[in-house]
KEZAGU-987561 format. One record per atom (N, C-alpha, C): residue in three letters; x, z, y. Coordinates in steps of 0.05 Angstrom, whole numbers, padded with zeros to 5 digits, always signed. Last residue first. Layout:
<recs>
ALAXZY
...
</recs>
This chain:
<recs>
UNK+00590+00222+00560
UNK+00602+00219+00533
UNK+00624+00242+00532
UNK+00580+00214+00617
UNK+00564+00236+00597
UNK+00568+00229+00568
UNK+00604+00166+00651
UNK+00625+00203+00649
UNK+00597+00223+00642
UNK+00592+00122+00638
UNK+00568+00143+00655
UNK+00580+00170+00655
UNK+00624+00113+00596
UNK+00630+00088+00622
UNK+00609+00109+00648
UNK+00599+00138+00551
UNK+00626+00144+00558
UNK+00639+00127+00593
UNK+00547+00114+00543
UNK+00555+00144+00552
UNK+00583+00147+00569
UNK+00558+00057+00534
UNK+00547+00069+00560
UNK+00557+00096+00567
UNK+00584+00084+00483
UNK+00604+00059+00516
UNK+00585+00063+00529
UNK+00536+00099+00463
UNK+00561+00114+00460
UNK+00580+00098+00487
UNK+00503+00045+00455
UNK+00501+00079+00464
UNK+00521+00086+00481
UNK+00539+00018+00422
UNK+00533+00011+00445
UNK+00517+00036+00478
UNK+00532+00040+00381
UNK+00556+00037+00389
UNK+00560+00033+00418
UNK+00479+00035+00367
UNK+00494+00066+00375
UNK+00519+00063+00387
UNK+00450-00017+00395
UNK+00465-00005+00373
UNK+00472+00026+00379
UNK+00429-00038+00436
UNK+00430-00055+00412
UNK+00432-00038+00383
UNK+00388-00007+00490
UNK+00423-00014+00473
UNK+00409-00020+00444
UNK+00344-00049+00502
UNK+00354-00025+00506
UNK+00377-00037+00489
UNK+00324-00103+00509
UNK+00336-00093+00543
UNK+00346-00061+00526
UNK+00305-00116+00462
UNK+00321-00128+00469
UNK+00341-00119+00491
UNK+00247-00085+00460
UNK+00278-00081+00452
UNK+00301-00092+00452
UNK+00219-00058+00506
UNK+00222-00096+00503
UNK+00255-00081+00487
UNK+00219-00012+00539
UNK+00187-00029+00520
UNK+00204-00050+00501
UNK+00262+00037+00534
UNK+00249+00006+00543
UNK+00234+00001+00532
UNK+00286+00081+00526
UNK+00252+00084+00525
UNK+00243+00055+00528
UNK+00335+00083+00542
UNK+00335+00084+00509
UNK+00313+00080+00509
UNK+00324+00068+00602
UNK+00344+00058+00581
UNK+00336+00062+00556
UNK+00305+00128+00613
UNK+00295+00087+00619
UNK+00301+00070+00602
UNK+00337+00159+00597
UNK+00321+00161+00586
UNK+00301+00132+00584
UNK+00392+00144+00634
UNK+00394+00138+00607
UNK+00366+00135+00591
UNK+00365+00155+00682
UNK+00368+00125+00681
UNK+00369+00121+00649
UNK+00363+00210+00680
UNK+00335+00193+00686
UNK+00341+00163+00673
UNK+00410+00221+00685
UNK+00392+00232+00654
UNK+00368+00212+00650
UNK+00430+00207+00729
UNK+00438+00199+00707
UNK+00425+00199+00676
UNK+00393+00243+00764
UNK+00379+00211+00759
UNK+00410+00202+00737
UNK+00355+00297+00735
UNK+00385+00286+00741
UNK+00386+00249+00742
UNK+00299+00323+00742
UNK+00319+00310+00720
UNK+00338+00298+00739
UNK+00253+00339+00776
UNK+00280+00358+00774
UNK+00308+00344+00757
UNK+00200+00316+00738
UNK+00213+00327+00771
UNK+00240+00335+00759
UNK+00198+00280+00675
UNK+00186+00302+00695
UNK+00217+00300+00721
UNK+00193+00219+00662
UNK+00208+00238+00668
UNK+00201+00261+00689
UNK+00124+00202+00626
UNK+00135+00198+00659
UNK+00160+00216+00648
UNK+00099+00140+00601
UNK+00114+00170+00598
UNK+00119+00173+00623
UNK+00075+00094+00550
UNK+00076+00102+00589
UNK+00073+00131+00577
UNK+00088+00051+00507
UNK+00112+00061+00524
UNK+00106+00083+00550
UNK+00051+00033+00475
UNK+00051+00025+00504
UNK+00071+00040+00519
UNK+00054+00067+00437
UNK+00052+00035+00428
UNK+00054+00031+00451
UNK+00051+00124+00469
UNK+00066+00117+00436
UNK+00070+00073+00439
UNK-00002+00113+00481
UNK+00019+00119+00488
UNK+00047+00107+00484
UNK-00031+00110+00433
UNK-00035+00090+00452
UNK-00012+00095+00465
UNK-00027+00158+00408
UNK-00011+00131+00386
UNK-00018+00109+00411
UNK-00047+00184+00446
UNK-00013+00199+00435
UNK-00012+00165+00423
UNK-00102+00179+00441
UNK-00086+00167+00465
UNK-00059+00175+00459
UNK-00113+00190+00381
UNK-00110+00167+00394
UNK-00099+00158+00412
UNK-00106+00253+00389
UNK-00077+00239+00371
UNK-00085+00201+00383
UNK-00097+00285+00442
UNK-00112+00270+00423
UNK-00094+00252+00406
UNK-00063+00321+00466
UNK-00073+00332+00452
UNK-00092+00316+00427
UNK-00006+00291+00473
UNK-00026+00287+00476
UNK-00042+00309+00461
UNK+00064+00261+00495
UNK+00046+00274+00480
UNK+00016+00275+00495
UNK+00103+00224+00484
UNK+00076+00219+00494
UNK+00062+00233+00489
UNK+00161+00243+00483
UNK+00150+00236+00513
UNK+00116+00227+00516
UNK+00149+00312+00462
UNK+00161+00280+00460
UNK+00147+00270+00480
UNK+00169+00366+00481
UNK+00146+00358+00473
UNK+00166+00320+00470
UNK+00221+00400+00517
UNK+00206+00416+00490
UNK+00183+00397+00475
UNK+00255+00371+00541
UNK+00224+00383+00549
UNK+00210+00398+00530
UNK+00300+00364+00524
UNK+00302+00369+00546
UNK+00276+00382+00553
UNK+00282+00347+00466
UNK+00311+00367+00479
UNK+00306+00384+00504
UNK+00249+00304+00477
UNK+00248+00322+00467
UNK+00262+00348+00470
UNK+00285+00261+00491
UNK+00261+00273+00518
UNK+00258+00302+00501
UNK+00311+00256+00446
UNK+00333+00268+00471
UNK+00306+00277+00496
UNK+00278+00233+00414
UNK+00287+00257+00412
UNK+00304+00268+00437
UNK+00271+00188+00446
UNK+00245+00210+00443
UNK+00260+00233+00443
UNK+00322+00161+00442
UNK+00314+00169+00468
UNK+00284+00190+00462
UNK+00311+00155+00386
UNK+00337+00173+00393
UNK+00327+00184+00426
UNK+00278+00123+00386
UNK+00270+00142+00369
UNK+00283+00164+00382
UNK+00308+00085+00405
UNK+00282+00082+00419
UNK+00276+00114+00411
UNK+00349+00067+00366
UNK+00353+00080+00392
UNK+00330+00096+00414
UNK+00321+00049+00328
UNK+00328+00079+00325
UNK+00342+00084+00354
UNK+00310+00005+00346
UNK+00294+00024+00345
UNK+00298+00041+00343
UNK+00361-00030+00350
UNK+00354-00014+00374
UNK+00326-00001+00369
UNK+00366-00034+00294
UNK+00380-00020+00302
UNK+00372-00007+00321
UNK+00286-00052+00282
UNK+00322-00060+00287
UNK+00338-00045+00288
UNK+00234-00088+00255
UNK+00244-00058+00263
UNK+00280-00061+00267
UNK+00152-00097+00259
UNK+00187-00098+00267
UNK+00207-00079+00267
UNK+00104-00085+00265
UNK+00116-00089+00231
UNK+00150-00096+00237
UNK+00088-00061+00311
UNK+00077-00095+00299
UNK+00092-00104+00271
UNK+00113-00016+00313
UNK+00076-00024+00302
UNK+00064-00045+00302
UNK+00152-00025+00326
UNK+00149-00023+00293
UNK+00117-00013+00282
UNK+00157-00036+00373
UNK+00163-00067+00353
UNK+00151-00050+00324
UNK+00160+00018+00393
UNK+00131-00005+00401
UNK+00133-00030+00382
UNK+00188+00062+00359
UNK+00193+00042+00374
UNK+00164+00031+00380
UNK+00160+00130+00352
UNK+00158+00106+00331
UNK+00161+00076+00359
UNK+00154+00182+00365
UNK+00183+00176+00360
UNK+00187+00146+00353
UNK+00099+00190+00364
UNK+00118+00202+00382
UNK+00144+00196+00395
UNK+00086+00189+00293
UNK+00077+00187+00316
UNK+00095+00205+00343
UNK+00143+00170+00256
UNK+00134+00195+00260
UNK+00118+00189+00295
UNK+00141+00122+00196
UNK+00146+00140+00226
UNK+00137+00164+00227
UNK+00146+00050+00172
UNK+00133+00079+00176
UNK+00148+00106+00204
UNK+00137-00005+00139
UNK+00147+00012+00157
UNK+00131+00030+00163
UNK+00142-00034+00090
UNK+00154-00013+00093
UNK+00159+00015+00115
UNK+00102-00077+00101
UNK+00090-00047+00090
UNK+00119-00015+00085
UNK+00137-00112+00125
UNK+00116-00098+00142
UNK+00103-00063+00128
UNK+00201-00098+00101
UNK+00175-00111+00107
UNK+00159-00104+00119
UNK+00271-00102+00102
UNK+00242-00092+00111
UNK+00220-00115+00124
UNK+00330-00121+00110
UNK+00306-00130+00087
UNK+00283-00108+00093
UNK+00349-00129+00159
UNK+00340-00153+00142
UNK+00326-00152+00116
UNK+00381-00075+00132
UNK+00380-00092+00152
UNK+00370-00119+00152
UNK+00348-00015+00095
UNK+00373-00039+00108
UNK+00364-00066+00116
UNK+00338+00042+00127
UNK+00318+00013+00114
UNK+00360-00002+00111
UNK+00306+00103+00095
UNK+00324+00089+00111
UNK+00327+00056+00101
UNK+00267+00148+00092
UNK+00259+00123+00096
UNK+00278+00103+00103
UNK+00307+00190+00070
UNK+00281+00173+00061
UNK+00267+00157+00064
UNK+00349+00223+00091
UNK+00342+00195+00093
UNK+00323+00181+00077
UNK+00356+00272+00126
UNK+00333+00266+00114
UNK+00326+00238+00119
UNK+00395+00282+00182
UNK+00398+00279+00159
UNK+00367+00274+00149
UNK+00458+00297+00227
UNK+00430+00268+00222
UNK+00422+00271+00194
UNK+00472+00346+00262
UNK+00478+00326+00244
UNK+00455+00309+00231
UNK+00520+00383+00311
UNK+00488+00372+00290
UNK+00490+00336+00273
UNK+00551+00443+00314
UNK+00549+00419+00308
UNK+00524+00406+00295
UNK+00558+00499+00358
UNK+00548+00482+00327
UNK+00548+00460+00339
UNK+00619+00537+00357
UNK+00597+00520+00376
UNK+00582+00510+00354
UNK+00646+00573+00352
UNK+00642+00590+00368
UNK+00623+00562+00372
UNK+00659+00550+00276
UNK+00676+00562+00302
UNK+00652+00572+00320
UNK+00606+00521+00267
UNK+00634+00513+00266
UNK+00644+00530+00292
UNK+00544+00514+00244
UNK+00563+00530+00268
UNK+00591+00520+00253
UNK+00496+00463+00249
UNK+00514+00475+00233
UNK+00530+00489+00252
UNK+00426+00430+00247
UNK+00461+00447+00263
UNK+00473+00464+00251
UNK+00404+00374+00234
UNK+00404+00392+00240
UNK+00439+00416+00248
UNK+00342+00331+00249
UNK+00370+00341+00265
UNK+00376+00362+00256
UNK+00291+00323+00225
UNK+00313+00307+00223
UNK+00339+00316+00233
UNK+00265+00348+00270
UNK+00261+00356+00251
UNK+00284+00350+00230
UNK+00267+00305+00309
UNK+00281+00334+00306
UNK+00276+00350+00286
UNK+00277+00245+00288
UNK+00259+00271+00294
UNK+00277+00289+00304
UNK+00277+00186+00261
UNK+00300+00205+00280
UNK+00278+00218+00285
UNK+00275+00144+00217
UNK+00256+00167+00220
UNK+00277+00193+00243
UNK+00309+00099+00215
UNK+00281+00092+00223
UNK+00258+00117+00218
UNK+00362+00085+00202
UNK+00351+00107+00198
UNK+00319+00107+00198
UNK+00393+00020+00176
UNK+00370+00025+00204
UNK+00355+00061+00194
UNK+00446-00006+00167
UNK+00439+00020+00158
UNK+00416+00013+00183
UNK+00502-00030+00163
UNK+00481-00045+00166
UNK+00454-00026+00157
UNK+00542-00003+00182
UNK+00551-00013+00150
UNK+00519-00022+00151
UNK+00538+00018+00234
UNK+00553-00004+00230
UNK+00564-00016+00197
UNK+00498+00059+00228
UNK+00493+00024+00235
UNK+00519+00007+00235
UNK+00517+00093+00210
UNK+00493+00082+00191
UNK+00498+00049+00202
UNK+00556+00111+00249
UNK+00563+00103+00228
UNK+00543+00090+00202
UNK+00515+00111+00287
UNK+00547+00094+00295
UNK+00562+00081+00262
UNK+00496+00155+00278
UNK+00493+00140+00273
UNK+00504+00108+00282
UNK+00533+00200+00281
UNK+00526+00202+00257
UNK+00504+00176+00251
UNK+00540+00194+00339
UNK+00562+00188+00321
UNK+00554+00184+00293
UNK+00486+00205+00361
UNK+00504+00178+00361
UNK+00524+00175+00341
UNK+00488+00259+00350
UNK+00478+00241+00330
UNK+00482+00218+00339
UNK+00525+00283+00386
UNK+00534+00292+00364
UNK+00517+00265+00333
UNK+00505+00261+00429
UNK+00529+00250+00426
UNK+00536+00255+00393
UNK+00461+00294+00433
UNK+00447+00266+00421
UNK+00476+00251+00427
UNK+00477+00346+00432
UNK+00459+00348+00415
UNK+00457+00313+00414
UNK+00503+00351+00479
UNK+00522+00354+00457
UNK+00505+00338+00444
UNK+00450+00339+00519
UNK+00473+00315+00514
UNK+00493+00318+00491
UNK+00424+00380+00514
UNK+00420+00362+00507
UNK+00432+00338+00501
UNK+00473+00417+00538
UNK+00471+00419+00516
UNK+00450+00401+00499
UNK+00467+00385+00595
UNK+00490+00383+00583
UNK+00489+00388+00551
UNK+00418+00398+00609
UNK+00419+00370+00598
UNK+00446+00372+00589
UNK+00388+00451+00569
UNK+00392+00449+00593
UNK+00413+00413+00582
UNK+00322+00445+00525
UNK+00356+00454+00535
UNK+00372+00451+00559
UNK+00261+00487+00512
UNK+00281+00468+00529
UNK+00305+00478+00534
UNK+00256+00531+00489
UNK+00231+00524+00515
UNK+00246+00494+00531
UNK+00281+00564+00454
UNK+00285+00572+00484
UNK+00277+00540+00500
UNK+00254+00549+00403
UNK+00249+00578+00407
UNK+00261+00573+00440
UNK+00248+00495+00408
UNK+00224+00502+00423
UNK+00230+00541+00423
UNK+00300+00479+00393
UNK+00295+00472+00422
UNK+00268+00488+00433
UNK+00302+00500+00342
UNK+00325+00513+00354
UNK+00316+00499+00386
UNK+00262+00466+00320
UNK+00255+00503+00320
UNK+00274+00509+00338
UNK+00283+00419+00317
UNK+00254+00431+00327
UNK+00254+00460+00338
UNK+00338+00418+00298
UNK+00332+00417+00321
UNK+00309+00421+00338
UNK+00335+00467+00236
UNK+00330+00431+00249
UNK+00326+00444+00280
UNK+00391+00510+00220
UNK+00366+00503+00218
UNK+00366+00470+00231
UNK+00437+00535+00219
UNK+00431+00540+00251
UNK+00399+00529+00246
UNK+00466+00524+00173
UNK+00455+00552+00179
UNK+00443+00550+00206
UNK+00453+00472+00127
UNK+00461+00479+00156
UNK+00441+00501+00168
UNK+00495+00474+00066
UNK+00479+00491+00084
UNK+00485+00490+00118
UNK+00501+00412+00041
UNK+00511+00436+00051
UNK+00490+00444+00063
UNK+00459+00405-00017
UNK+00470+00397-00002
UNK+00488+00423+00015
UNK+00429+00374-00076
UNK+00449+00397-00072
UNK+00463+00397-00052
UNK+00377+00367-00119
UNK+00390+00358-00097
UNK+00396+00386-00073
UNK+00334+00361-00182
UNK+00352+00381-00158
UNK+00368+00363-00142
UNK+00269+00345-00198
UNK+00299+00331-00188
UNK+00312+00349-00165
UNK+00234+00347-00260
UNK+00243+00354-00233
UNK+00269+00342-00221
UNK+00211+00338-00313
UNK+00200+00322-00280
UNK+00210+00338-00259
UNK+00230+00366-00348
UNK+00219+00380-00329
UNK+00202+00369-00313
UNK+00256+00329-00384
UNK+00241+00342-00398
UNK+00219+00357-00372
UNK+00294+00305-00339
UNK+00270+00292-00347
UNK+00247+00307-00362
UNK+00322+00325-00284
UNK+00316+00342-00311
UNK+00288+00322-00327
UNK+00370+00300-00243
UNK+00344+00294-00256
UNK+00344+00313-00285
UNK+00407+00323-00192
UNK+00408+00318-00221
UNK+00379+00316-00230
UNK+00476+00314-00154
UNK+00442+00313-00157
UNK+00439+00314-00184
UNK+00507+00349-00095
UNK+00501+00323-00121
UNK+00483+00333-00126
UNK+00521+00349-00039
UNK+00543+00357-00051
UNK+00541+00339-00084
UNK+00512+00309+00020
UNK+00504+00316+00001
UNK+00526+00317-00017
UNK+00510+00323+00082
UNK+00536+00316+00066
UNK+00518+00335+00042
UNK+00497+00299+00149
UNK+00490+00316+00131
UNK+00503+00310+00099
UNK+00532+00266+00190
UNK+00513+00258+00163
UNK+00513+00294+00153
UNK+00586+00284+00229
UNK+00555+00286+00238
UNK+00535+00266+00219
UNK+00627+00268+00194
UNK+00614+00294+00201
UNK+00595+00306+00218
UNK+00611+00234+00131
UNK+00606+00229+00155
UNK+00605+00262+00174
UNK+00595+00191+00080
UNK+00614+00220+00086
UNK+00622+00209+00114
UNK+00548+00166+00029
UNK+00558+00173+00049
UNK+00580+00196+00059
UNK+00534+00162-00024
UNK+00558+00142-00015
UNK+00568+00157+00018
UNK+00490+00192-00026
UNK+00518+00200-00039
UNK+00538+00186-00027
UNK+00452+00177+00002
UNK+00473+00199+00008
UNK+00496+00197+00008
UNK+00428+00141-00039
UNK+00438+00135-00012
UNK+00466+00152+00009
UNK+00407+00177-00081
UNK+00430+00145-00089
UNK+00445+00141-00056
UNK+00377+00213-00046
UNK+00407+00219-00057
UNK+00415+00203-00071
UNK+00333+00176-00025
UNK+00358+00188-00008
UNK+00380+00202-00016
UNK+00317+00163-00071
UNK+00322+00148-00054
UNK+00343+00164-00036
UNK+00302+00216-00094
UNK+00321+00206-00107
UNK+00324+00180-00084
UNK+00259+00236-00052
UNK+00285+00256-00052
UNK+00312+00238-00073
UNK+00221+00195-00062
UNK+00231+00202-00034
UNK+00260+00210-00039
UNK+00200+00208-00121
UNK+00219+00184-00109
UNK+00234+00189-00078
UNK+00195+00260-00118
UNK+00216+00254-00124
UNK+00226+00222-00124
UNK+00145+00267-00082
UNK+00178+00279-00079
UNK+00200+00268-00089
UNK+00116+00233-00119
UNK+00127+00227-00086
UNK+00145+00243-00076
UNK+00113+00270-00169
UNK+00118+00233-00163
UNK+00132+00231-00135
UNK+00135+00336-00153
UNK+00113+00313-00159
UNK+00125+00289-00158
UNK+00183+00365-00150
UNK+00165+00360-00180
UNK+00146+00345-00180
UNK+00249+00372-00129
UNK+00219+00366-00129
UNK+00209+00366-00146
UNK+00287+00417-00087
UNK+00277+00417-00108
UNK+00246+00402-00110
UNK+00343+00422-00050
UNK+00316+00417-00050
UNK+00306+00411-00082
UNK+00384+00474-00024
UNK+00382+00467-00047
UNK+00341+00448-00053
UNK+00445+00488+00003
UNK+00416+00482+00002
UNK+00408+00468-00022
UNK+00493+00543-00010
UNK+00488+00515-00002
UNK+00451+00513+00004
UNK+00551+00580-00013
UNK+00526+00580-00005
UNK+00519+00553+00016
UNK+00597+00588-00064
UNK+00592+00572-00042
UNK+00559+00580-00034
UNK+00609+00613-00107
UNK+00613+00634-00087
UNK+00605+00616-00065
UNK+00623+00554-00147
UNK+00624+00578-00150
UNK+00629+00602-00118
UNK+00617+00501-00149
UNK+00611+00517-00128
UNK+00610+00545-00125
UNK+00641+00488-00191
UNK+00653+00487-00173
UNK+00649+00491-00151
UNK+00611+00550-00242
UNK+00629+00523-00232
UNK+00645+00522-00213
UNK+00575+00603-00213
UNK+00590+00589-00237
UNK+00591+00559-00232
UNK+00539+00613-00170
UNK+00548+00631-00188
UNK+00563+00620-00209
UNK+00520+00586-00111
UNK+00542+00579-00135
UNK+00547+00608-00146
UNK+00463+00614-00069
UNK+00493+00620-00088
UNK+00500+00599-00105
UNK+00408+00577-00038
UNK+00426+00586-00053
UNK+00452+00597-00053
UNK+00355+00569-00006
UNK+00382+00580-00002
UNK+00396+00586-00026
UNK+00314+00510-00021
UNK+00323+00537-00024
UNK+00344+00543-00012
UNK+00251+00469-00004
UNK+00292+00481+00000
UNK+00284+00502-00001
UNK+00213+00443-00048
UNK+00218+00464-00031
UNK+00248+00462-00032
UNK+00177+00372-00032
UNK+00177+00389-00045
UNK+00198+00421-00033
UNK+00171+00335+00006
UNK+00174+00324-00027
UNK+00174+00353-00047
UNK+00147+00349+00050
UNK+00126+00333+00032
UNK+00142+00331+00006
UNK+00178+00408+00046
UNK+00171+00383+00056
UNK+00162+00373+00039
UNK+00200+00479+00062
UNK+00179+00458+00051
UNK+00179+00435+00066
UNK+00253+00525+00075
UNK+00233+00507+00076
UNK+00222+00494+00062
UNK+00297+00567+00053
UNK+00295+00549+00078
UNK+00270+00534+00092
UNK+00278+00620+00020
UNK+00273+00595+00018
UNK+00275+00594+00049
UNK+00340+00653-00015
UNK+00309+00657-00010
UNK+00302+00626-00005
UNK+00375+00655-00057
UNK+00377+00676-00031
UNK+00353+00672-00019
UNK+00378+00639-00128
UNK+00369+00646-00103
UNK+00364+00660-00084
UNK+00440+00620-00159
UNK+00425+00642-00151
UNK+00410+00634-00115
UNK+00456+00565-00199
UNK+00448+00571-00173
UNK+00426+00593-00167
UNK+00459+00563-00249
UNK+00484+00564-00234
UNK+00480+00575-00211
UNK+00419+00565-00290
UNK+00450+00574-00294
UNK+00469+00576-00275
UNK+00381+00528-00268
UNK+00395+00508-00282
UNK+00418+00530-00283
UNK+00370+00586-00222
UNK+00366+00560-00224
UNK+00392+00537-00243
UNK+00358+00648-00223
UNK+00378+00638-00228
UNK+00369+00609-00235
UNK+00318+00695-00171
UNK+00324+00670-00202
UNK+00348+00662-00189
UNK+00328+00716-00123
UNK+00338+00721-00144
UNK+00336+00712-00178
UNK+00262+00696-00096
UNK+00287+00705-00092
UNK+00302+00722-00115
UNK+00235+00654-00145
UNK+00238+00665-00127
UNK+00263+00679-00119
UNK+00212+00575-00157
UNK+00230+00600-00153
UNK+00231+00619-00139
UNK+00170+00545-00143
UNK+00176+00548-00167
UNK+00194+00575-00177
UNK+00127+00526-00094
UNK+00154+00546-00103
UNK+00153+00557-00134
UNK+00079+00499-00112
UNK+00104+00485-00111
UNK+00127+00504-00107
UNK+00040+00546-00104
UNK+00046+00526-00132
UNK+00073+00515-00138
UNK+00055+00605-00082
UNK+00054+00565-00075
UNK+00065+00548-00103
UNK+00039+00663-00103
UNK+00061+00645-00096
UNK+00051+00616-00096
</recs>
C-alpha cells in the first residue's frame, strides 16, 4: 500500500467516516469516498481529503479557512475540517462530486461538442463571478480543477481546489504560480489579475473542445515558450462565434480580454451563448 494511503476500503476514520474506496491523490495528500456512519452526516456519502505531510497540509488548511466562508452552486462546498495535532493530520470534508474532474470526463470522449463545452465554462463563470466579485483571483483554473456533479438527468460543474487563491492587491512575485498551459503571459512577469483567470478559463474551454491546451508540446520548453507568447492556432471546423470568444479570452495584452467574469458572462449573454 502507498505510504500516504493511510486507509483502506472499510476502515472506519476518526469513528465516523466509513471507507468506500479512494477518489484520488494530490500533492497534499489522498481523497477518499466515504459513509457518515454517525452524527450529522450520518448515511451521507461525501469526499474526504486527508493530509500528513507539511505541504499538504498547509495547502489543504489554506483552502479550508477559505472554503469555509464560501457557498456557491457552482464552488465546490466544503462540509468541515479538523486538525488532529497528536497525528499531524488534517481531515477535510467535502461534497461528493460523482461525475469526477473535467480532465478525465473530456479526454474519456476525445472532446466535447461546443454547446456542451459551453455548459461546462457558463457553469464556471458563475462560480467565478462569485470569487471575483468579493475580490478573489483563483489563479489555478485546470481541468483538473473542474468538477461535476449529476443533478437530475444533467451535471453540473463546479470550481474547486483553492490553494493557490490570491486576493487582490496583495500578491507578490514569489506568490505566483500555475499550471504550464493554463498560466496568463502577465504572470510570468510576476503579474496577476482577475483577467488572468480569464486567460486560464479560455485554456480550459480550448481544452474542452480539443482534448489538449492550446500550447501543447511534446517539449516542455517550447510548451512554456508558447505558453508566455500566446501562439496557438483554433483548429478547422470551429464555429467563428467559438473562434472569436477563444481570441478574446486568449489575448496577449490583458487589458483587451474581459476584465472579469462578469464581464464574461454579458459578452456571453449579448453573443446568444450564455
Amino acid at each position: 500500500m502507498d505510504p500516504e494511503t493511510k486507509f483502506r476500503e472499510g476502515d472506519l476514520i476518526l469513528g465516523y467516516y466509513r471507507v468506500l474506496g479512494i477518489i484520488g491523490r494530490g500533492d497534499f495528500g489522498v481523497v477518499y469516498k466515504v459513509r457518515g456512519e454517525r452524527g450529522r452526516y450520518r448515511g451521507k456519502i461525501l469526499a474526504l481529503k486527508v493530509a500528513s505531510n507539511p505541504y499538504g497540509i498547509e495547502y489543504l488548511w489554506k483552502e479550508a479557512q477559505t472554503l469555509i466562508l464560501f457557498n456557491h452552486p457552482n464552488i465546490v462546498s466544503l462540509q468541515s475540517y479538523l486538525y488532529k495535532k497528536d497525528r499531524g493530520e488534517l481531515y477535510v470534508l467535502y461534497e461528493l462530486m460523482d461525475v469526477g474532474d473535467l480532465r478525465e470526463h473530456v479526454l474519456s470522449r476525445g472532446g466535447l461538442s461546443e454547446e456542451e463545452a459551453l455548459r461546462v465554462l457558463r457553469n464556471v463563470t458563475e462560480g467565478l463571478i462569485f470569487l471575483h466579485s468579493r475580490g478573489y483571483i483563483h489563479s489555478d483554473i485546470k481541468p483538473e480543477n473542474i468538477f461535476g456533479k449529476r443533478i437530475l438527468k444533467s451535471v453540473v460543474w463546479k470550481l474547486g481546489d483553492f490553494g493557490l487563491l490570491k486576493i487582490r492587491g496583495s500578491v507578490s512575485i514569489l506568490d505566483v504560480k500555475g499550471t504550464l498551459g493554463y498560466i496568463a503571459p502577465e504572470v510570468f512577469r510576476g503579474e496577476i489579475h482577475r483577467s488572468s483567470d480569464i486567460f486560464s478559463l479560455g485554456c480550459l474551454l480550448y481544452f474542452t473542445l480539443f482534448g489538449r491546451d492550446p500550447f501543447h508540446s511534446e517539449d516542455r520548453k517550447e510548451k512554456m515558450r508558447r505558453n508566455r507568447e500566446v501562439i496557438f492556432e483554433v483548429p478547422e471546423g470551429t464555429s467563428p462565434k467559438m473562434r472569436r470568444l477563444l481570441e478574446r479570452m486568449l489575448e496577449k495584452d490583458f487589458r483587451r480580454r474581459f476584465r472579469t467574469a462578469m464581464e464574461l458572462k454579458d459578452y456571453l449573454l449579448s453573443e446568444g451563448l450564455g
